[in-house]
TORGU-499166 format. One record per residue (C-alpha): residue number from 0; residue in one letter; x, y, z. Coordinates in steps of 0.5 Angstrom, whole numbers, plus 2048, in hexadecimal, padded with zeros to 3 digits. Layout:
% TORGU-499166
SITE   nr  rest   xx   yy   zz
SITE  NUM     A    X    Y    Z
...
% end
This chain:
% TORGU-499166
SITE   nr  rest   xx   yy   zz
SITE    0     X  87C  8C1  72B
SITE    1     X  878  8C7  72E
SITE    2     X  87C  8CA  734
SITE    3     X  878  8CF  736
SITE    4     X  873  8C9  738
SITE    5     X  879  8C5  73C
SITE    6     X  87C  8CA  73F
SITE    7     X  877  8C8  746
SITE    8     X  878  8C0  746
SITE    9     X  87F  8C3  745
SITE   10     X  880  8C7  74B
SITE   11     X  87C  8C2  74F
SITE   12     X  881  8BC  74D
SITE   13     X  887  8C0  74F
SITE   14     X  884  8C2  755
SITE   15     X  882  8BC  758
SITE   16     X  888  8B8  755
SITE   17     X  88C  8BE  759
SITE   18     X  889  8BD  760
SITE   19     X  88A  8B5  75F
SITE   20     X  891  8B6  75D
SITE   21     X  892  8BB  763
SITE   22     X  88D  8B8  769
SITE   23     X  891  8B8  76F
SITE   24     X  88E  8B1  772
SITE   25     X  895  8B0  775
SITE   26     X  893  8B7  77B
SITE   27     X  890  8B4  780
SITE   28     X  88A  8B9  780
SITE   29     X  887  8B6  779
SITE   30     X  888  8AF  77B
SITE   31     X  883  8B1  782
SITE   32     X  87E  8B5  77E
SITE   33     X  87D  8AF  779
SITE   34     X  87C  8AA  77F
SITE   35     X  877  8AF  781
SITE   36     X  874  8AF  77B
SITE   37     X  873  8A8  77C
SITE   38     X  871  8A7  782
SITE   39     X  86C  8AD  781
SITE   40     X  869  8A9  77B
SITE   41     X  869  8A3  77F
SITE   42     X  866  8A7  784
SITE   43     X  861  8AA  780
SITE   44     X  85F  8A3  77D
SITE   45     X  85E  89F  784
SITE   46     X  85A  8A5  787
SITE   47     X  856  8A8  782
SITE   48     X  855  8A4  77B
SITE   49     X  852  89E  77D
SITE   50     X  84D  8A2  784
SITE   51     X  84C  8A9  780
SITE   52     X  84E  8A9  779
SITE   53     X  849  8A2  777
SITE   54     X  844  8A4  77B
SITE   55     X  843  8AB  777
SITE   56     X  845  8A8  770
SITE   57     X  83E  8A4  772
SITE   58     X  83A  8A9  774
SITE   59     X  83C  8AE  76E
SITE   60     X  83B  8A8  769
SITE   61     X  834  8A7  76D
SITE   62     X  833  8AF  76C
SITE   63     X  834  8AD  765
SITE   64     X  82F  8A9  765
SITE   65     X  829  8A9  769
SITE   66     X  828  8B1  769
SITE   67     X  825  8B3  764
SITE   68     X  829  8B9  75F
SITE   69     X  822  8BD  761
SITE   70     X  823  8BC  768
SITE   71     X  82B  8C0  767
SITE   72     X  828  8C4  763
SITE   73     X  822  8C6  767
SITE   74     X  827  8C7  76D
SITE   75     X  82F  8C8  76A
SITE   76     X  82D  8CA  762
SITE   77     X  82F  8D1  760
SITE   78     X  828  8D3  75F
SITE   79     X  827  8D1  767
SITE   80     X  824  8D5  76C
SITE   81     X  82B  8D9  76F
SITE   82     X  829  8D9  777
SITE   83     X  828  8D2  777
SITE   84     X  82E  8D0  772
SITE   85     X  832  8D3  776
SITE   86     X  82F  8D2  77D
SITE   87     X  82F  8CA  77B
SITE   88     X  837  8CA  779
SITE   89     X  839  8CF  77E
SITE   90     X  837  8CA  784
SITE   91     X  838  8C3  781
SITE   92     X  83E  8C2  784
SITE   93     X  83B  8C2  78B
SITE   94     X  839  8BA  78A
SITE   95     X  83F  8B8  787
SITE   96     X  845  8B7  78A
SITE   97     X  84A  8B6  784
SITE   98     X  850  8BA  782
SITE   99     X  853  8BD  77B
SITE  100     X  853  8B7  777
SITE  101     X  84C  8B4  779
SITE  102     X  848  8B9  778
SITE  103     X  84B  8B8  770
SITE  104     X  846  8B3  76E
SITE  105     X  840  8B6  771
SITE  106     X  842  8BC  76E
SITE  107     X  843  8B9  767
SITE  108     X  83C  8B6  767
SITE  109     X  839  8BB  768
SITE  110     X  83C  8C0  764
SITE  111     X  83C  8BA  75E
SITE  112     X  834  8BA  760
SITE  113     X  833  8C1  75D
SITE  114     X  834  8C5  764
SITE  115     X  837  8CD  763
SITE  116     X  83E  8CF  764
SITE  117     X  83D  8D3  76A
SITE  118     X  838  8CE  76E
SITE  119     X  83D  8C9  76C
SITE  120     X  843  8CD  76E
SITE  121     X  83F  8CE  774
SITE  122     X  83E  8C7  775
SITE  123     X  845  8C6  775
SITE  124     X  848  8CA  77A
SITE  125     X  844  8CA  77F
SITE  126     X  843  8C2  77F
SITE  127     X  84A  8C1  783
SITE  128     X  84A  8C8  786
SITE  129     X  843  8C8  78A
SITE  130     X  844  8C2  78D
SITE  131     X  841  8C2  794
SITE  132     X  847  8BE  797
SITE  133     X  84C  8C1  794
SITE  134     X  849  8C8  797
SITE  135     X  847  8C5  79E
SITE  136     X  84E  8C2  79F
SITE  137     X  850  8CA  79C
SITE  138     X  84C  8CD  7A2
SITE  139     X  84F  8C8  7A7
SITE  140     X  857  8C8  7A5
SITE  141     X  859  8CF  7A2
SITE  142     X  854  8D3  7A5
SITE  143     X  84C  8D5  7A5
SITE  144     X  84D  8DB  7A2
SITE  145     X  851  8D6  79C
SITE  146     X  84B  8D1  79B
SITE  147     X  846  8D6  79A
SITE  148     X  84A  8DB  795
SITE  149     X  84B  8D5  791
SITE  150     X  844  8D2  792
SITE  151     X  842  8D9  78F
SITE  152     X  848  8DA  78B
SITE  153     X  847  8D4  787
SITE  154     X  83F  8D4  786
SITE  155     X  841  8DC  784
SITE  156     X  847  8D9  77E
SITE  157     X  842  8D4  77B
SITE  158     X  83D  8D9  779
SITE  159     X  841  8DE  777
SITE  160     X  846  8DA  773
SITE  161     X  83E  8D6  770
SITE  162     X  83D  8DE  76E
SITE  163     X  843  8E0  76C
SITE  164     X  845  8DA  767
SITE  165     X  83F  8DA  764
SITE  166     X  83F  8E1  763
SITE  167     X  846  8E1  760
SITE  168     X  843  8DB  75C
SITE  169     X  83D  8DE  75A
SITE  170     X  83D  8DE  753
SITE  171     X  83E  8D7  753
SITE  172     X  839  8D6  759
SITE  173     X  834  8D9  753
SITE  174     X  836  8D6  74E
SITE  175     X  835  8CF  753
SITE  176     X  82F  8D1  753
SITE  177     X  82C  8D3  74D
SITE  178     X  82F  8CC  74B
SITE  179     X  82B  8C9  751
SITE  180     X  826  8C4  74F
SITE  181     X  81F  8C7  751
SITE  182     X  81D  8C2  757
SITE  183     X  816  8BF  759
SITE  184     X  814  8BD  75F
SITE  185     X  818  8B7  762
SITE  186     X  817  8B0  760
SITE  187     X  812  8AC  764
SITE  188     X  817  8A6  767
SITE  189     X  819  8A5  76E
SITE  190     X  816  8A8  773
SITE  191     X  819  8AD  775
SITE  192     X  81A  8AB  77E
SITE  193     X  81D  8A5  77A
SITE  194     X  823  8A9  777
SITE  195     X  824  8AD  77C
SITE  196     X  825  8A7  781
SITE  197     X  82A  8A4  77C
SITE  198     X  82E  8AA  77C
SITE  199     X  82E  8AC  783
SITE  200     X  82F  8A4  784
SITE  201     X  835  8A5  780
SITE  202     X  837  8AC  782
SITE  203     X  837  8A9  78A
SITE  204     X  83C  8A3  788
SITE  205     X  841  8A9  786
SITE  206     X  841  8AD  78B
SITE  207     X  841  8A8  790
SITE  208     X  845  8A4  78E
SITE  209     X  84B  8A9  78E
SITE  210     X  848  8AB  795
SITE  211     X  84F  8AE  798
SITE  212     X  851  8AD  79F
SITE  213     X  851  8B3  7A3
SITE  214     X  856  8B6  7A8
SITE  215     X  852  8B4  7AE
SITE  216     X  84F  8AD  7B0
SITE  217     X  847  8B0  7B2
SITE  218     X  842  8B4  7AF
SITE  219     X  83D  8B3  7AA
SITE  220     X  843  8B2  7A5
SITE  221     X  847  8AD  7A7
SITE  222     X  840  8A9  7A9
SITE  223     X  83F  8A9  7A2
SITE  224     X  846  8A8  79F
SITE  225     X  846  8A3  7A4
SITE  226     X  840  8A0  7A1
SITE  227     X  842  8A0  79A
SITE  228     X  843  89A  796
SITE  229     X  83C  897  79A
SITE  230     X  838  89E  797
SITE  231     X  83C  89C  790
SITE  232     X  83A  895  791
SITE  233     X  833  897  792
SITE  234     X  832  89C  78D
SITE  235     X  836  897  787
SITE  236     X  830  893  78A
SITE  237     X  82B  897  788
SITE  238     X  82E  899  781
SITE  239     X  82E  891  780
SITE  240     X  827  891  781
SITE  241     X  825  896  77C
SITE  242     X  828  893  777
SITE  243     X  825  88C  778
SITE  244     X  81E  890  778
SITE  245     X  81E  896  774
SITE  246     X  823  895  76F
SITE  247     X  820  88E  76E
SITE  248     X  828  88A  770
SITE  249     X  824  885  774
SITE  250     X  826  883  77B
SITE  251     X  82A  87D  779
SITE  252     X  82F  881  775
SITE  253     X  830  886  77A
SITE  254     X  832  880  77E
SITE  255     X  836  87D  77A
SITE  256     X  83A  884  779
SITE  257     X  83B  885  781
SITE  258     X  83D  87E  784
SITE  259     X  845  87F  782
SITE  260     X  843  886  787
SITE  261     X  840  883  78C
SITE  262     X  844  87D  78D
SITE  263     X  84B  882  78D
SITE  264     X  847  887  793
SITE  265     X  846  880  797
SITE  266     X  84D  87D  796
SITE  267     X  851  884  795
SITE  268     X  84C  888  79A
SITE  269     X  853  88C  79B
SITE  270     X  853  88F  794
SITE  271     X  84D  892  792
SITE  272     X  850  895  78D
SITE  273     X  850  88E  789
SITE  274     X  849  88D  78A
SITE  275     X  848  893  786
SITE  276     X  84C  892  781
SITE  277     X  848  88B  780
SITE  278     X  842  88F  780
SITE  279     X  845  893  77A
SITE  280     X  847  88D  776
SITE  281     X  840  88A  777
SITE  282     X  83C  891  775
SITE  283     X  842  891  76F
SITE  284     X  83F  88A  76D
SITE  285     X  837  88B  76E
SITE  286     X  839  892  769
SITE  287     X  83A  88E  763
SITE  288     X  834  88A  764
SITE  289     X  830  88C  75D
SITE  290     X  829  888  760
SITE  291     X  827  88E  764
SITE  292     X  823  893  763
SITE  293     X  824  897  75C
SITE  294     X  82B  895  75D
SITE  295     X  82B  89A  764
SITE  296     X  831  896  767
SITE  297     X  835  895  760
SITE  298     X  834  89D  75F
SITE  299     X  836  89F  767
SITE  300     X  83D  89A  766
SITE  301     X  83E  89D  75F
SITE  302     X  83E  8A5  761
SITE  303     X  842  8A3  768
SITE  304     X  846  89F  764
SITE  305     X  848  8A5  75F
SITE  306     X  848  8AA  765
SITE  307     X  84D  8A6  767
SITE  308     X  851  8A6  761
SITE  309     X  851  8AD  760
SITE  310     X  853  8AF  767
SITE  311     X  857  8A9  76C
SITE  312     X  85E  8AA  767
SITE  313     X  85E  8B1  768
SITE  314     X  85E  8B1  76F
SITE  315     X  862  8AC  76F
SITE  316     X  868  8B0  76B
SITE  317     X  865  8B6  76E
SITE  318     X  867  8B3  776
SITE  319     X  86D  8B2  773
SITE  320     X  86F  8B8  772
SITE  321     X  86D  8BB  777
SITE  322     X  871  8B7  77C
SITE  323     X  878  8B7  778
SITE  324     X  877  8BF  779
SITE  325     X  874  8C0  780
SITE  326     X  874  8B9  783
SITE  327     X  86F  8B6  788
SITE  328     X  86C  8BB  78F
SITE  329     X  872  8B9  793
SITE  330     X  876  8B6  78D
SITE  331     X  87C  8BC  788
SITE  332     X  87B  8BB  782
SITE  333     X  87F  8C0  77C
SITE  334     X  87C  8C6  77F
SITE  335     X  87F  8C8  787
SITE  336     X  879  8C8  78B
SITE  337     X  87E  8CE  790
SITE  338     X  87D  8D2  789
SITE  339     X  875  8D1  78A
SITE  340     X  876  8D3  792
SITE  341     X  87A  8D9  78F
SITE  342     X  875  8DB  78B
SITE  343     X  86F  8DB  78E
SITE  344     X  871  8DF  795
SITE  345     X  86D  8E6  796
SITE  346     X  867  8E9  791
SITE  347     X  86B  8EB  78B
SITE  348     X  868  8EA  784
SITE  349     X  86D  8E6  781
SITE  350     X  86C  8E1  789
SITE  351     X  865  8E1  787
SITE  352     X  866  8E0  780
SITE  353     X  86C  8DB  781
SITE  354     X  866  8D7  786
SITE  355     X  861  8D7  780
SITE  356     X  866  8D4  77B
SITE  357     X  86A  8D0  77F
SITE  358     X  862  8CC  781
SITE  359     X  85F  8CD  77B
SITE  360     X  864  8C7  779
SITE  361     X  867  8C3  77F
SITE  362     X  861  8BE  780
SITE  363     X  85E  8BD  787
SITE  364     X  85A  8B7  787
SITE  365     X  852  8B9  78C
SITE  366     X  854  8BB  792
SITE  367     X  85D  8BB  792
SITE  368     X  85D  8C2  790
SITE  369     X  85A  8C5  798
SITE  370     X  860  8C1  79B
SITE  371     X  864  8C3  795
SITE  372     X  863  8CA  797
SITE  373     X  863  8C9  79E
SITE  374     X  86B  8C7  79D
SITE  375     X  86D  8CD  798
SITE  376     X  869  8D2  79D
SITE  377     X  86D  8D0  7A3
SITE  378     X  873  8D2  79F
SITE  379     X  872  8D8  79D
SITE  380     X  86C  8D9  798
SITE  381     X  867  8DE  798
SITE  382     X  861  8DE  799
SITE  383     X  85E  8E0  793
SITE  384     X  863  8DC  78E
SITE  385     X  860  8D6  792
SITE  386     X  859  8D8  790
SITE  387     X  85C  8D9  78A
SITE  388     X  85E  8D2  789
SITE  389     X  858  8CF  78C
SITE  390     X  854  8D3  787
SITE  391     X  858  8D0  780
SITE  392     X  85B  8C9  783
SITE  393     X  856  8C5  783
SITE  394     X  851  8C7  77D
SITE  395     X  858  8C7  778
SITE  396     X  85E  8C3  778
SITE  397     X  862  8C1  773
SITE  398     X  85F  8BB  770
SITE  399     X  859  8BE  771
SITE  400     X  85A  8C3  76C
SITE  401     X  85D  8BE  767
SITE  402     X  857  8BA  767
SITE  403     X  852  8C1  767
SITE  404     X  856  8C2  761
SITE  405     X  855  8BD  75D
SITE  406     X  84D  8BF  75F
SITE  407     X  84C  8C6  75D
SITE  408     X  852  8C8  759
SITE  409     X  859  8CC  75B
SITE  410     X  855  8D3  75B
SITE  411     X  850  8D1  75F
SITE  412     X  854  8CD  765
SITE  413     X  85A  8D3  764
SITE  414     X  854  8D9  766
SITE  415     X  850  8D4  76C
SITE  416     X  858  8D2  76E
SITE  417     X  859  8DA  76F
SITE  418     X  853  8DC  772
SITE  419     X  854  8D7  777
SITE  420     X  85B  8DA  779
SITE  421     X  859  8E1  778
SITE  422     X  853  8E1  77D
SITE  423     X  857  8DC  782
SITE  424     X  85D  8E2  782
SITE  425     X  857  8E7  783
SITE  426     X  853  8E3  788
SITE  427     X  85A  8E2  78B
SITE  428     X  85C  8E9  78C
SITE  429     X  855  8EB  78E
SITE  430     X  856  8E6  794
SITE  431     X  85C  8E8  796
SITE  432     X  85B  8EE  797
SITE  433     X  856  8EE  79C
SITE  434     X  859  8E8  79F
% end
């Protein structure tokens, strides 16, 4: 036997069987951090898996595809017109309202479409940071000051970590695009209104339907939250009619695929969220139909079917960890929340820099992390340790780097991880000093 090959699978054995033969499950710390991390990843499951993460597993399996790889290319390839790029991913998040771990589908289409690195990182961030809400919500709770450093700061980070990998990741980016297939012009097919009605039908059902609930009961928001279900419903609607004609499914299959909705939103009106769950059910049903056009429906299924292979287990192990270690908002786990309140008081480097780290891997679902920070500031945190989290938290969490990973590879997830760190604790000291 060759030692010097086992000596790892070695190490690794003794040091997990170690850790199992000492683990304190008897400290009552580790027994509430382990009910936390399940009642984060029961948590996770009820509010996000079935509203934010189905939804975008469908929209990148559609991106997959009904968007031609001439169009990624033209527009996200790495032989793209920068300014328009970059500009395009820097500001995408500002219509969708989705979290670290939603923005994952969408970004491993159109990465696996052929787009470049640095537009495709660039998606990537600013997809859960640019989020209108969110920034709304930020003026109005932390402060006006607050809301626009982040509104900038955000828009700011996705160009230039865009730029910065795709410049520490040149030779492969060339290397890319020598390799690129030569593209024509776009294939004739649906027009083009079509398609783009279709997304932004679908597009429209992500973000309402995890439309949350603001602080006070007026206003154009809450009007909005208020309507929902009613705006979901009718944008499901809109998406059943494009189907019946466009895609050639016909009115009485989409029928058929919708009566277990409508008759849970009669009888349970009170729990829209099984509606939903219906609808999903039925969409799931009519993807596997193989009767459509060139198989369209069959292929949409297919390529969200393996999104959500590749992903959903990640995460799911990914939320895991992270409850076991910092719990839920309100909620200890391994980690003492005093030791993050004592950390992040003042403007030093090492209270910006502990901010970024400890946002890059706690997970905020849209919109938690304002009246997170809303909390931690009354206790004692800077202000620019709370620009700092706010720059890193939402884009990272440790289950999003899992899955980021597993899409890109350890060396380009460390550098996009440490960027994000390095410009959040950056970002953090400048704006503490001048508020």
């Amino acid at each position: 036997m060759d030692w010097k090959a086992e000596w790892k699978p070695l190490f690794w054995i003794i040091a997990v069987f170690a850790a199992c033969f000492f683990l304190p499950v008897e400290a009552p710390r580790v027994q509430s951090a382990v009910i936390e991390s399940l009642y984060l990843v029961k948590w996770y499951a009820q509010e996000h898996v079935l509203l934010c993460l189905v939804p975008a597993f469908f929209i990148a399996g559609a991106v997959a595809v009904f968007v031609s790889q001439t169009a990624v290319m033209k527009y996200l390839g790495p032989k793209a017109n920068k300014v328009l790029a970059y500009g395009v991913a820097s500001v995408s998040g500002s219509i969708l309202a989705v979290c670290s771990c939603t923005i994952l589908p969408l970004f491993a289409g159109i990465y696996r479409m052929g787009a470049g690195l640095g537009p495709a990182c660039a998606f990537l961030y600013s997809g859960p940071a640019i989020n209108i809400l969110a920034i709304v919500l930020t003026a109005r709770i932390l402060g006006l000051e607050m809301g626009i450093a982040r509104a900038v700061g955000a828009i700011l980070f996705a160009i230039i970590i865009g730029l910065a990998m795709h410049f520490f990741f040149r030779h492969e980016e060339a290397a890319k695009a020598s390799t690129a297939p030569v593209m024509g012009d776009e294939e004739e097919g649906r027009p083009l209104w079509q398609t783009a009605l279709y997304f932004a039908s679908m597009v429209g059902i992500l973000v309402f339907a995890n439309w949350g609930k603001p602080d006070q009961p007026t206003g154009l928001w809450y009007t909005l939250y208020a309507a929902k279900w009613w705006i979901t419903s009718g944008l499901s609607l809109a998406l059943g009619l494009m189907l019946a004609t466009w895609f050639q499914l016909g009115f009485p299959r989409i029928l058929l695929a919708t009566i277990p909705a409508l008759l849970s939103a009669i009888i349970l009106p009170q729990h829209p969220e099984l509606a939903f769950t219906f609808g999903v059910v039925g969409l799931s049903v009519l993807g596997n139909l193989k009767s459509t056009r060139d198989g369209e429906m069959g292929a949409w299924f297919s390529e969200s079917w393996c999104f959500a292979k590749q992903i959903l287990p990640l995460l799911l192990i990914g939320v895991l960890i992270a409850g076991v270690l910092l719990g839920r908002p309100g909620h200890e786990g391994l980690i003492p929340s005093q030791w993050v309140e004592s950390l992040v008081g003042g403007n030093s480097v090492s209270a910006n820099l502990f901010a970024s780290v400890f946002g890059a891997f706690m997970y905020f679902a849209t919109l938690t992390e304002v009246p997170i920070l809303q909390g931690l500031l009354g206790a004692g945190m800077g202000k620019g340790p709370a620009l700092a989290l706010l720059l890193a938290g939402p884009a990272l969490s440790l289950p999003n780097m899992l899955v980021i990973r597993s899409i890109m590879g350890t060396k380009r997830t460390s550098v996009f991880v440490l960027l994000v760190v390095i410009m959040a604790t950056i970002s953090g000291l400048i704006y503490g000093a001048f508020f």
